[in-house]
TILO-827944 format. One line per field, with one value per residue: z, y, x of N, C-alpha, C in turn; residue in three letters. Coordinates in nm, 4 decimals, decimal comma. Layout:
residues N
nup = [Z|...]
nnorth = [Y|...]
neast = [X|...]
caup = [Z|...]
canorth = [Y|...]
caeast = [X|...]
cup = [Z|...]
cnorth = [Y|...]
ceast = [X|...]
resn = [ALA|...]
END
This chain:
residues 215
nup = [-2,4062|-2,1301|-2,1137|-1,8819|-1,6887|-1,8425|-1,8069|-1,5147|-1,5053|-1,6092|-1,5227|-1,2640|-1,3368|-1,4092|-1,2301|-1,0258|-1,1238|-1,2083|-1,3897|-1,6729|-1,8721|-2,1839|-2,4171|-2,3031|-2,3772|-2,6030|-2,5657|-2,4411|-2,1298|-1,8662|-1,5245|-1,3195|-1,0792|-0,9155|-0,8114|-0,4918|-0,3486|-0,0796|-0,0804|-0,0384|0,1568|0,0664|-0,1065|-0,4271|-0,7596|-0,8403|-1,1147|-1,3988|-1,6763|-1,9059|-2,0230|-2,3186|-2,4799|-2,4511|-2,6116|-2,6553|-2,6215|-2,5880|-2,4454|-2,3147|-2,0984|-1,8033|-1,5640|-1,2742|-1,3627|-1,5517|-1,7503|-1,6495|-1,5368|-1,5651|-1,3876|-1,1127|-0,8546|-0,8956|-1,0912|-0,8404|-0,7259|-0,9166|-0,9729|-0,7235|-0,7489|-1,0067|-1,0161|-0,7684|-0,8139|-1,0754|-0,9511|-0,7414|-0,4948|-0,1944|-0,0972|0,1619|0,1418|-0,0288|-0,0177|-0,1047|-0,1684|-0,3272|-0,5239|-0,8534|-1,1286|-1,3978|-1,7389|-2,0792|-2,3496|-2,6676|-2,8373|-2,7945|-2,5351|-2,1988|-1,8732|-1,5417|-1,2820|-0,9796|-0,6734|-0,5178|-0,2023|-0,1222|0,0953|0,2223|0,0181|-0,0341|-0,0758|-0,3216|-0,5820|-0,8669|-1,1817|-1,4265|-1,6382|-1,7417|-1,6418|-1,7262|-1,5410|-1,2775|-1,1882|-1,0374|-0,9649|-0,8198|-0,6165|-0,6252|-0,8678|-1,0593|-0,9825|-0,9786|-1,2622|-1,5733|-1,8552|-2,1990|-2,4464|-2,6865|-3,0591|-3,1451|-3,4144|-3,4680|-3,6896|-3,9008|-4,1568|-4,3797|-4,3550|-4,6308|-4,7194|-4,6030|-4,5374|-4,7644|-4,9297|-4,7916|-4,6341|-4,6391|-4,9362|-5,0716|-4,8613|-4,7261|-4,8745|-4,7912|-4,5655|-4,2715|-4,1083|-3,7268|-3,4490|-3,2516|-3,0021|-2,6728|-2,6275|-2,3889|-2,2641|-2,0629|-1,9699|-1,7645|-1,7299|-1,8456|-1,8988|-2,0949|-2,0349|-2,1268|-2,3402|-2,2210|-1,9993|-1,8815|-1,9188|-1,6946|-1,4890|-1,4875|-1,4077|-1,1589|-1,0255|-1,0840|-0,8954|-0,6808|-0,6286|-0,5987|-0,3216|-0,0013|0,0929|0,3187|0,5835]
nnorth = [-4,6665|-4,5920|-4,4182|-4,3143|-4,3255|-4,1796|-3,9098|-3,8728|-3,8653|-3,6546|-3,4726|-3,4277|-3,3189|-3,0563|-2,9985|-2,9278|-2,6921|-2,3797|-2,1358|-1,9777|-1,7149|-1,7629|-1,7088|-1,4926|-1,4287|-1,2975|-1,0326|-0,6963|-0,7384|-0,5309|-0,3184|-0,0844|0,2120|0,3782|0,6525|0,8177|1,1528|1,3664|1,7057|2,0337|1,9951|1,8560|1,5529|1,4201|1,2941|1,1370|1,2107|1,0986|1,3016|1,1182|1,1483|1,2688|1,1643|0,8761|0,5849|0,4551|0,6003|0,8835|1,1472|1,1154|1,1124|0,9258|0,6666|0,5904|0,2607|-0,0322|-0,2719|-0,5670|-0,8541|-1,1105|-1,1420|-1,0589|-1,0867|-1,1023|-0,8674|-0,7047|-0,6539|-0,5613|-0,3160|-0,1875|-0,1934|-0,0791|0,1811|0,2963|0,3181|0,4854|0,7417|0,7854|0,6667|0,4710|0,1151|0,1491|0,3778|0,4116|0,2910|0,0451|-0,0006|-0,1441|-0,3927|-0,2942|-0,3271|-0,5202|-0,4647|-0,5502|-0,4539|-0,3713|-0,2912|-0,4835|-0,4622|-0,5674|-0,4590|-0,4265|-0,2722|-0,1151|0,0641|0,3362|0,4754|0,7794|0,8840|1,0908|1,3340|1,5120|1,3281|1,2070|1,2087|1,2599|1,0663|1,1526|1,0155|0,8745|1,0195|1,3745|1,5519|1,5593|1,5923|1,6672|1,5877|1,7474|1,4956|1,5186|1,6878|1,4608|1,2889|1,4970|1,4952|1,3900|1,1765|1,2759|1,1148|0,8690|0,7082|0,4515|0,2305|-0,0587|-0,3111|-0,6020|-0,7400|-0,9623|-1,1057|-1,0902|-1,4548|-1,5440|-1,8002|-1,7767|-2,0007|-2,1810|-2,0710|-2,0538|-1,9652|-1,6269|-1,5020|-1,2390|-1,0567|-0,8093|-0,5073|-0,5634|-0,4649|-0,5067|-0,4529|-0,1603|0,0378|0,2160|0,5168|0,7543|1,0631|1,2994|1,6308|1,8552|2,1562|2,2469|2,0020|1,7145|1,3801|1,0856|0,7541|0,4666|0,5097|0,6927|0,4998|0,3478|0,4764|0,6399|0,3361|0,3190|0,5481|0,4945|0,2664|0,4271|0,5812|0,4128|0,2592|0,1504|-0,1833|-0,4314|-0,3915]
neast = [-1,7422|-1,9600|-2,2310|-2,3446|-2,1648|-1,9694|-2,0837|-2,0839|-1,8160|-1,8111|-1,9434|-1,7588|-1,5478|-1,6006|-1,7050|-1,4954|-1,3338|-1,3251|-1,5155|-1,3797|-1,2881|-1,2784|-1,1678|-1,0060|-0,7037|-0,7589|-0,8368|-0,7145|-0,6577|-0,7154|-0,6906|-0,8476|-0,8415|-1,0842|-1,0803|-1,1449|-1,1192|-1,0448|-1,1386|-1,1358|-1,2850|-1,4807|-1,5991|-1,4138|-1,3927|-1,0952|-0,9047|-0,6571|-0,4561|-0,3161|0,0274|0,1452|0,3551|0,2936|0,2639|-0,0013|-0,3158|-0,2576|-0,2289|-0,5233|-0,7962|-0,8290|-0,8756|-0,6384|-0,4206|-0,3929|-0,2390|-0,3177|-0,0934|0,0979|0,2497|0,0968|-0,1278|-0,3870|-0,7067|-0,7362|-0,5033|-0,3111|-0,4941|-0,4787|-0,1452|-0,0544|-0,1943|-0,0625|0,1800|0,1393|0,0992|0,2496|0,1950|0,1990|0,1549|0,0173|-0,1438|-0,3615|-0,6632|-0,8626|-1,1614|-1,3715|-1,5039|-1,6178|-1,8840|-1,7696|-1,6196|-1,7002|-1,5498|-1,6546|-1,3952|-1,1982|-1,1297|-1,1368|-1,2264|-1,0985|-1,2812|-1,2465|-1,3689|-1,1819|-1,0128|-0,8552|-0,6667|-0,5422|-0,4847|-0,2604|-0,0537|0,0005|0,2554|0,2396|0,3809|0,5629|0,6498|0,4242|0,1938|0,0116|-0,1096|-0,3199|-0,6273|-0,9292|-1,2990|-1,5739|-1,7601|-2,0737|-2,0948|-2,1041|-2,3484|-2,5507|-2,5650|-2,6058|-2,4787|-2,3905|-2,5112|-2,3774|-2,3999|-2,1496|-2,0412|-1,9711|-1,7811|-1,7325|-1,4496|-1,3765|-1,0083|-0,7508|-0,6698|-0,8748|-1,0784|-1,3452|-1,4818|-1,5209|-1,7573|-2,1385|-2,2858|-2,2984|-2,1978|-2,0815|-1,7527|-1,6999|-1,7069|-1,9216|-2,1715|-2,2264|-2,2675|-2,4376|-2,2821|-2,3006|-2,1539|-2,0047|-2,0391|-1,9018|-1,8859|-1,6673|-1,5535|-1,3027|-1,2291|-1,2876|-1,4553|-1,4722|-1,5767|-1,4181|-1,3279|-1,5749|-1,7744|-1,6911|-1,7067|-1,9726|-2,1233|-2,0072|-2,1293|-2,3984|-2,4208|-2,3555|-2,5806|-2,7772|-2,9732|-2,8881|-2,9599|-3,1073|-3,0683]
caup = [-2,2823|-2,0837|-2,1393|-1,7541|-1,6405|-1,8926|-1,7418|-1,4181|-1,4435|-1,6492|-1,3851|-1,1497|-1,3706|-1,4210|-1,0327|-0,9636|-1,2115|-1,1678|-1,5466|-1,7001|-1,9995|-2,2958|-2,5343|-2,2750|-2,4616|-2,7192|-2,5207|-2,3339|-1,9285|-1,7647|-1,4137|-1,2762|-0,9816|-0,9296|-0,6909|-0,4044|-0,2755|0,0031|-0,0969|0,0091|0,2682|0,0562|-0,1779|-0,5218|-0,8059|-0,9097|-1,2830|-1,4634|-1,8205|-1,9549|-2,0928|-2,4537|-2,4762|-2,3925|-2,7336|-2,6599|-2,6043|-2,5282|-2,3836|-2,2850|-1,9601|-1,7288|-1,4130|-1,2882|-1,3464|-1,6566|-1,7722|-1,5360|-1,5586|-1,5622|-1,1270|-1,0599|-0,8258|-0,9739|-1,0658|-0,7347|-0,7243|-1,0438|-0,9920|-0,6593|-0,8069|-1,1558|-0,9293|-0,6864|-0,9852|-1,1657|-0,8661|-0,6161|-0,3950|-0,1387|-0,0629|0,2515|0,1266|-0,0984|0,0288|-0,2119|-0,0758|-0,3577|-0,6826|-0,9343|-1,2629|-1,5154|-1,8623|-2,2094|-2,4778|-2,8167|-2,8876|-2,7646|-2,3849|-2,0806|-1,7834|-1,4210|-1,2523|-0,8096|-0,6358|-0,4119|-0,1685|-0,1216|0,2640|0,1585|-0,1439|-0,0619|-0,0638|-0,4499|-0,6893|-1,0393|-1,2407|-1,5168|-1,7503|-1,7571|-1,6123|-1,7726|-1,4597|-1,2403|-1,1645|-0,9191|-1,0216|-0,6786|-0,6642|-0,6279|-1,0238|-1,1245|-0,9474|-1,0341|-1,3743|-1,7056|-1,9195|-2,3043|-2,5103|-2,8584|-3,0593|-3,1841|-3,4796|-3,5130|-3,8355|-3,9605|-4,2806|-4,3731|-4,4487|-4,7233|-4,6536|-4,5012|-4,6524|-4,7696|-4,9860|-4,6650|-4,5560|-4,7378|-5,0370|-5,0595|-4,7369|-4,7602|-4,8291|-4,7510|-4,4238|-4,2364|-3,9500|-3,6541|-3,3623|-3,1861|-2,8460|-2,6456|-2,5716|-2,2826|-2,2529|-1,9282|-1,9905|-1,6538|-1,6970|-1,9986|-1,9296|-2,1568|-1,9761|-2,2156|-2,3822|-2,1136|-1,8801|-1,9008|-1,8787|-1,6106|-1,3933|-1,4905|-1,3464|-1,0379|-0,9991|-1,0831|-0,7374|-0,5401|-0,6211|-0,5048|-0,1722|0,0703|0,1132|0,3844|0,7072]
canorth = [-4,5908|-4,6264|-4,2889|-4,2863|-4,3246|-4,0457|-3,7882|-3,8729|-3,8532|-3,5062|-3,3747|-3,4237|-3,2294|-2,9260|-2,8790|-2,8782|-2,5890|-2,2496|-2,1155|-1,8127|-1,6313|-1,8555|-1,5961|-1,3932|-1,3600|-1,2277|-0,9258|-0,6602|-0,6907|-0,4412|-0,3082|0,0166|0,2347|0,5136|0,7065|0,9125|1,2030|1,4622|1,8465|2,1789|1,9966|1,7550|1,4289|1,4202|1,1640|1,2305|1,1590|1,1156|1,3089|1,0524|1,1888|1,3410|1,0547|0,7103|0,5287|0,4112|0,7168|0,9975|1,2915|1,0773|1,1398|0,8106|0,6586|0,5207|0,1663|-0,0660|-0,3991|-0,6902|-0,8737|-1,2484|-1,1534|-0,9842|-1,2251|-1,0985|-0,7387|-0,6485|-0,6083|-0,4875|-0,2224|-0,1243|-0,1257|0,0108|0,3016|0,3835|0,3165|0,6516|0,8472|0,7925|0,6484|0,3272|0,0975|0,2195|0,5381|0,3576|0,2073|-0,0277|0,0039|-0,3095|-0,4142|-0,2205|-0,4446|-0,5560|-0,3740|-0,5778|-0,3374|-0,4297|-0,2762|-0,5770|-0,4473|-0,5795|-0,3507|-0,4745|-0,1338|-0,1126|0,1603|0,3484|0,5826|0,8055|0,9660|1,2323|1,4032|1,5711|1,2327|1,2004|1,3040|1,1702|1,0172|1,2365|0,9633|0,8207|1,1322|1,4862|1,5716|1,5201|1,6666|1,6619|1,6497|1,6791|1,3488|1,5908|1,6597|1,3080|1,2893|1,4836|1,5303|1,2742|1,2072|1,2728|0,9549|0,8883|0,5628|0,4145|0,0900|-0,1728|-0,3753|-0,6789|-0,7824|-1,0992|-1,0755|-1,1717|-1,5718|-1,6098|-1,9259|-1,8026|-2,0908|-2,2581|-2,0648|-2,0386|-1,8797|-1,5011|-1,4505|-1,1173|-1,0396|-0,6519|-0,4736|-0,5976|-0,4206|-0,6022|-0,3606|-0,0439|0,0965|0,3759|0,6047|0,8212|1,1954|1,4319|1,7261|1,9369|2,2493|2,2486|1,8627|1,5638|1,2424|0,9747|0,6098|0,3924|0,5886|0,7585|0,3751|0,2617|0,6273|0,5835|0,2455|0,3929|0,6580|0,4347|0,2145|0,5097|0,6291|0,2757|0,2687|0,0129|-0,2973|-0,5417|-0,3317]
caeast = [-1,7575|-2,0781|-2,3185|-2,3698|-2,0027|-1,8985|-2,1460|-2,0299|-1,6674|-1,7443|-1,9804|-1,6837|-1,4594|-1,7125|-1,7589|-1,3712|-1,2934|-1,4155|-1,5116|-1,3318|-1,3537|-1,2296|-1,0697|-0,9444|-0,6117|-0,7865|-0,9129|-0,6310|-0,7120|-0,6689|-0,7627|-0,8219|-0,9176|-1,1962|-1,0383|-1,1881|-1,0628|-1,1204|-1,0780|-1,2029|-1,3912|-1,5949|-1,5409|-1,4363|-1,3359|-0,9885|-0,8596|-0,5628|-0,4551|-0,2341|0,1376|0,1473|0,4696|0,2649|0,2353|-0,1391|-0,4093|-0,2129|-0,3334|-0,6509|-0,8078|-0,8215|-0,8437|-0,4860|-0,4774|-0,3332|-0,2658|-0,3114|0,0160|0,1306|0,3017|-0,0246|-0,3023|-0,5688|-0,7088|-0,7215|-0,3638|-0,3077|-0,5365|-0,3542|0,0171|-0,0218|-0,2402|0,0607|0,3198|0,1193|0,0724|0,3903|0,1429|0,2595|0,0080|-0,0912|-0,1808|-0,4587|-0,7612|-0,9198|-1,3033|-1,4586|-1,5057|-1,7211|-1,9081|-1,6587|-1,6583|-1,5897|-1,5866|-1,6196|-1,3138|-1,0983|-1,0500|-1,1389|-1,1810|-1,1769|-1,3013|-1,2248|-1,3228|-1,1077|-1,0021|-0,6900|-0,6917|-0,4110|-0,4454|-0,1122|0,0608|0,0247|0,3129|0,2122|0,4395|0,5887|0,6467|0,2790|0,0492|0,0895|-0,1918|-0,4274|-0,7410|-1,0550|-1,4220|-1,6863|-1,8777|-2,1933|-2,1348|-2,1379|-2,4511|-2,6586|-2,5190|-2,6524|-2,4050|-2,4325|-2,4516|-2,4028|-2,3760|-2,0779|-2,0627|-1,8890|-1,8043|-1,5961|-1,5151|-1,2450|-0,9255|-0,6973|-0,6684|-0,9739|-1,1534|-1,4943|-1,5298|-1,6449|-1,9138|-2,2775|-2,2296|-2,3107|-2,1289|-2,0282|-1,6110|-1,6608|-1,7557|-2,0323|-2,2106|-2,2201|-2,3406|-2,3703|-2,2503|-2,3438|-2,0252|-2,1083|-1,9403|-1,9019|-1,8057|-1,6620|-1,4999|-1,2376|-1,2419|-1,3984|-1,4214|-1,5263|-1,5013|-1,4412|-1,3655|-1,7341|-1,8601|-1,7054|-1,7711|-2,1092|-2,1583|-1,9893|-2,2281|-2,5232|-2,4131|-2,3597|-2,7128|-2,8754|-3,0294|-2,8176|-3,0337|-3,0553|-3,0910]
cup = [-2,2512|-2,0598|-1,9359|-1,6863|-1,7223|-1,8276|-1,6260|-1,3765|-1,5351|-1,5569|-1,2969|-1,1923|-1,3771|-1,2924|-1,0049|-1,0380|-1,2190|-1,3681|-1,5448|-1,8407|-2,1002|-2,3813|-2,4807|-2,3010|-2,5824|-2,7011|-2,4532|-2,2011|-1,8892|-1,6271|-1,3449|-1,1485|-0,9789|-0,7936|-0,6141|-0,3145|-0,2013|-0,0112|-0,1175|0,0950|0,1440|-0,0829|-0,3126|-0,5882|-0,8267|-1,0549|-1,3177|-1,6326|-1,8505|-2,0509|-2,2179|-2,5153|-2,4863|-2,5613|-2,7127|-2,5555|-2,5202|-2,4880|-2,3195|-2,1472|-1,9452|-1,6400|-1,3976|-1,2809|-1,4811|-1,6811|-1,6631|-1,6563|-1,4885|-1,3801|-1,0746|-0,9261|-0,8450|-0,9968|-1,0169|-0,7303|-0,8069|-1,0456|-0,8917|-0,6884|-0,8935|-1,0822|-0,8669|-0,7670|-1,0156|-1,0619|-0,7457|-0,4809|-0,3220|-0,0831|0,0286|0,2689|0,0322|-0,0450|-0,0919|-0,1428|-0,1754|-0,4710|-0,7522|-1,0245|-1,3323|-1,6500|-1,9404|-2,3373|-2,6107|-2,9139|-2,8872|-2,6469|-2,2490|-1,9562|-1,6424|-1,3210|-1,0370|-0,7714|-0,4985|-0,3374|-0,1325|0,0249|0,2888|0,0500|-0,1730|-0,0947|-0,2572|-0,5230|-0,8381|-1,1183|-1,3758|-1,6487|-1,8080|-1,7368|-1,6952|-1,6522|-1,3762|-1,2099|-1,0986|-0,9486|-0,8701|-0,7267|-0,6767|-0,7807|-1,0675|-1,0634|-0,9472|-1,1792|-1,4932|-1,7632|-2,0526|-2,3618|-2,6659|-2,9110|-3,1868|-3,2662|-3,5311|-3,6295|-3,8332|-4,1118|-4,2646|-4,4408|-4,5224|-4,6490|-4,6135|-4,6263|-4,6571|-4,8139|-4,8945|-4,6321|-4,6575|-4,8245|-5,0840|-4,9050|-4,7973|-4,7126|-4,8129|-4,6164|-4,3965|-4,1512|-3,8737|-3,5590|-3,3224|-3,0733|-2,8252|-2,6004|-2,4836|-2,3202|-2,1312|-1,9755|-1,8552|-1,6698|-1,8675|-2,0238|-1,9854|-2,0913|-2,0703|-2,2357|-2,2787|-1,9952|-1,8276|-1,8887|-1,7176|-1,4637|-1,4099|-1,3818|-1,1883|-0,9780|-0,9593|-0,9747|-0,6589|-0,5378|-0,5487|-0,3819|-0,0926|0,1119|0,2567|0,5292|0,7294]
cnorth = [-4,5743|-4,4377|-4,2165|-4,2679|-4,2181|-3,9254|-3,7728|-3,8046|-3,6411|-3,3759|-3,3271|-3,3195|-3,0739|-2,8589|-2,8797|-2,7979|-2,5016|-2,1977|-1,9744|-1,7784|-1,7220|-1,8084|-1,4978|-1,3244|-1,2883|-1,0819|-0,8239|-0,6190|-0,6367|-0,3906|-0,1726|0,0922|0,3831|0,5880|0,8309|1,0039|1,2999|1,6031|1,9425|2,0783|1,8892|1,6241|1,4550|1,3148|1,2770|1,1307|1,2259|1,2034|1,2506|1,1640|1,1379|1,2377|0,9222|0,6618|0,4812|0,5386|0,7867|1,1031|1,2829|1,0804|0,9908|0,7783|0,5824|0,3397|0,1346|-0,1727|-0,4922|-0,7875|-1,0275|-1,2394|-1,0978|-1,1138|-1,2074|-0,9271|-0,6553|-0,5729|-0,5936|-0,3627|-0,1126|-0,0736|-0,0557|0,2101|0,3729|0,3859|0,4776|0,7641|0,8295|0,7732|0,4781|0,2659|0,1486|0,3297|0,5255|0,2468|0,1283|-0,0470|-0,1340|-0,2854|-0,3204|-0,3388|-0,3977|-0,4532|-0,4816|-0,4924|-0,4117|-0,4052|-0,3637|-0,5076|-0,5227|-0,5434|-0,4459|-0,3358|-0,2016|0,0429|0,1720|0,4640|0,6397|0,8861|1,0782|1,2777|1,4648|1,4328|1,1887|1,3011|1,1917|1,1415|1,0372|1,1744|0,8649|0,9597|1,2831|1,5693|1,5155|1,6066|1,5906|1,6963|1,6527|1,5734|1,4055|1,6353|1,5536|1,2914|1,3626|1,5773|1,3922|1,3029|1,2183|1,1275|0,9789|0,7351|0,5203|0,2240|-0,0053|-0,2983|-0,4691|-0,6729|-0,9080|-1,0417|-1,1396|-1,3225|-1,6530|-1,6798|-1,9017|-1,9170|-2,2126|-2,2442|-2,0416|-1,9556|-1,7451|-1,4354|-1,3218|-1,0831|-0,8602|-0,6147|-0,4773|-0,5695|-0,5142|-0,5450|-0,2279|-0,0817|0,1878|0,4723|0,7238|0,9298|1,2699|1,5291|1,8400|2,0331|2,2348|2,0922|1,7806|1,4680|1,1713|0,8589|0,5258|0,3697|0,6308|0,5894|0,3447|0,3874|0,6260|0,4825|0,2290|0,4532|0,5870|0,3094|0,2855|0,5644|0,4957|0,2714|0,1236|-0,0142|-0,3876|-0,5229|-0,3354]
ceast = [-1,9059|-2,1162|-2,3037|-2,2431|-1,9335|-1,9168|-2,1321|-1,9584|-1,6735|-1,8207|-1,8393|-1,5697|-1,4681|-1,6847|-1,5841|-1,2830|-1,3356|-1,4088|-1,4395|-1,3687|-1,2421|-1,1118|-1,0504|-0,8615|-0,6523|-0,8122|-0,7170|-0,7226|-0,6548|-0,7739|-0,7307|-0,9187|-1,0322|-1,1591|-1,0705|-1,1020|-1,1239|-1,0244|-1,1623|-1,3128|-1,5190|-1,5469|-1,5594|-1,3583|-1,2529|-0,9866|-0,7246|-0,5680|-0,3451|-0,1189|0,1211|0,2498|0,4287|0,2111|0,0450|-0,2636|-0,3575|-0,2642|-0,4655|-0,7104|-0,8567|-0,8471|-0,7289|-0,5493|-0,3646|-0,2859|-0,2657|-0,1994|0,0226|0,1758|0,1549|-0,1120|-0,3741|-0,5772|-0,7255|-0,5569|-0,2913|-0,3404|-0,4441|-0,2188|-0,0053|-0,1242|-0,1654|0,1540|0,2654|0,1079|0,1525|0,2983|0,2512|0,1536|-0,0713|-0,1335|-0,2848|-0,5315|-0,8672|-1,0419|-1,3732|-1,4664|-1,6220|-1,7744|-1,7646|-1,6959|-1,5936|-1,6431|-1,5632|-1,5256|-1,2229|-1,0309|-1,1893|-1,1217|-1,2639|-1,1536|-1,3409|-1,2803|-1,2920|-1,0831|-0,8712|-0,7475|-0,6790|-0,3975|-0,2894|-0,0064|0,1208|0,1193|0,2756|0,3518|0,4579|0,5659|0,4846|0,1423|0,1132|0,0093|-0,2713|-0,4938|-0,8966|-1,1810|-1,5136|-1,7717|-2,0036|-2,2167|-2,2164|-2,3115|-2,5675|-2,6449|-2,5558|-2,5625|-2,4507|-2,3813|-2,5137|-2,3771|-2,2746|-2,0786|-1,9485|-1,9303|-1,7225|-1,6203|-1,3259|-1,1322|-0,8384|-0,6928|-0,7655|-1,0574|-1,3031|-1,5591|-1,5636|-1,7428|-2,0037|-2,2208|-2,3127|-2,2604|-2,0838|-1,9008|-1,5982|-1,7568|-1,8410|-2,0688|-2,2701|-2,3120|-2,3254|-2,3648|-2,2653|-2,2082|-2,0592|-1,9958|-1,9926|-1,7812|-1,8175|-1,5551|-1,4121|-1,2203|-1,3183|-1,3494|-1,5365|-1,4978|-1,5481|-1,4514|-1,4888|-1,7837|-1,8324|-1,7379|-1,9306|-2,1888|-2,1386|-2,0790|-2,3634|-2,5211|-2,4248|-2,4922|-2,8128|-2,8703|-2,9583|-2,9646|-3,0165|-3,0461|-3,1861]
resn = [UNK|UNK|UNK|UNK|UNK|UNK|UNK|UNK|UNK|UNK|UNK|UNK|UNK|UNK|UNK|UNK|UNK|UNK|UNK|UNK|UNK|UNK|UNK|UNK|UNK|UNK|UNK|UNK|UNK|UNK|UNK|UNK|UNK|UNK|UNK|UNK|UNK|UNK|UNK|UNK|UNK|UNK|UNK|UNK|UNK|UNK|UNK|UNK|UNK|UNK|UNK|UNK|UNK|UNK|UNK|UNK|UNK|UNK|UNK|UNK|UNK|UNK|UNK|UNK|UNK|UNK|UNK|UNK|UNK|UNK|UNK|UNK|UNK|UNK|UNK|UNK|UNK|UNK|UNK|UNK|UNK|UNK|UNK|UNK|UNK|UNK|UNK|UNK|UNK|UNK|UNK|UNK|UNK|UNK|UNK|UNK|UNK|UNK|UNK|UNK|UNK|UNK|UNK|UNK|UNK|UNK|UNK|UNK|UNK|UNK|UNK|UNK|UNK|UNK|UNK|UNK|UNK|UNK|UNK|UNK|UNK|UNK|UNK|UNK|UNK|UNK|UNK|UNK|UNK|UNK|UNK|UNK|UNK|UNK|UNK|UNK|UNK|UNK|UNK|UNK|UNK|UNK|UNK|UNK|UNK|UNK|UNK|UNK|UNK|UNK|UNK|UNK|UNK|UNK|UNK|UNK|UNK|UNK|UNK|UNK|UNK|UNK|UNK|UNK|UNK|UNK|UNK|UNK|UNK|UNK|UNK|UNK|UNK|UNK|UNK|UNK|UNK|UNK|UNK|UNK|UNK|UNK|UNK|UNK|UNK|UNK|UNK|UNK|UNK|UNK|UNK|UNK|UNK|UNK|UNK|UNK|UNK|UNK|UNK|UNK|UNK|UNK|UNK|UNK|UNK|UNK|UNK|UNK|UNK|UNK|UNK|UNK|UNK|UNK|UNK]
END
């Protein structure tokens, strides 16, 4: 096979494939919304406290949202349904205003973060078997509020099976620190908002503070 005719035909393959993330199955995607609401006369984020019942971080405060799903088209509409699914919303009672940055946590999640707006706060009934609440912070907190950060480490080590007698030899078969992360915390009223939540509210915040461009 001719050097020049390979690089060709693999240029041609390159440009008619959009790239994605490789070991996405390796990660859980999920997609969720940051949702704006209007009460007592001025704008606040709302948040979920996840039901005491849900096998995966119970009691954890949230924004609605939750796995992106094989029927989904993307985590646009993921973020929308699994949003009106927890809060007895119908779509047109949720305004999806634009994407936020992505989050991959080194825990093995994948967060595709929207934010959004609700019109009607009255229109929301939460969804007994997923929410145990909701609750309303003013966006004027978040803003001019720093969150506390602390730093969280991550380790591997191999397990049974795994063929050291491949790699260099003093590889190390017990736990090996890898990196930290910063874990952010807001704390409003008897509420902690943290984890990933606290990242991706963060990164929220730190758009709505940037000066629109381009005018």
């Amino acid at each position: 096979m001719l050097v020049d005719n390979f690089c060709a035909r693999l240029k041609t393959k390159l440009a008619g494939r959009p790239p994605v993330i490789q070991n996405e199955t390796d990660y859980f995607s999920c997609a969720v919304v940051v949702p704006l609401v209007k009460q007592g006369g001025e704008l606040g984020v709302l948040f979920e406290v996840r039901s005491a019942q849900l096998a995966w971080q119970p009691g954890e405060i949230c924004f609605p949202g939750g796995r992106i799903e094989p029927g989904d088209a993307g985590p646009e509409a993921a973020a929308e349904r699994e949003t009106c699914e927890e809060l007895g919303l119908s779509a047109s009672d949720l305004q999806v205003i634009g994407p936020l940055d992505y989050l991959v946590s080194p825990i093995g999640v994948i967060v595709y973060p929207f934010a959004g707006y609700i019109p009607d706060y009255r229109q929301i009934v939460p969804s007994r078997d997923e929410v145990a609440e909701v609750f309303v912070v003013p966006l004027k907190f978040f803003l001019t509020t720093e969150p506390l950060s602390a730093d969280m480490e991550v380790a591997t080590r191999p397990l049974p099976g795994f063929p050291l007698q491949l790699l260099p030899d003093g590889y190390p078969s017990s736990w090996r620190r890898r990196t930290t992360y910063p874990v952010l915390f807001y704390h409003y009223q008897e509420y902690v908002i943290w984890g990933l939540t606290a990242r991706v509210l963060y990164n929220f915040i730190t758009i709505c503070r940037q000066p629109i461009t381009g005018r």
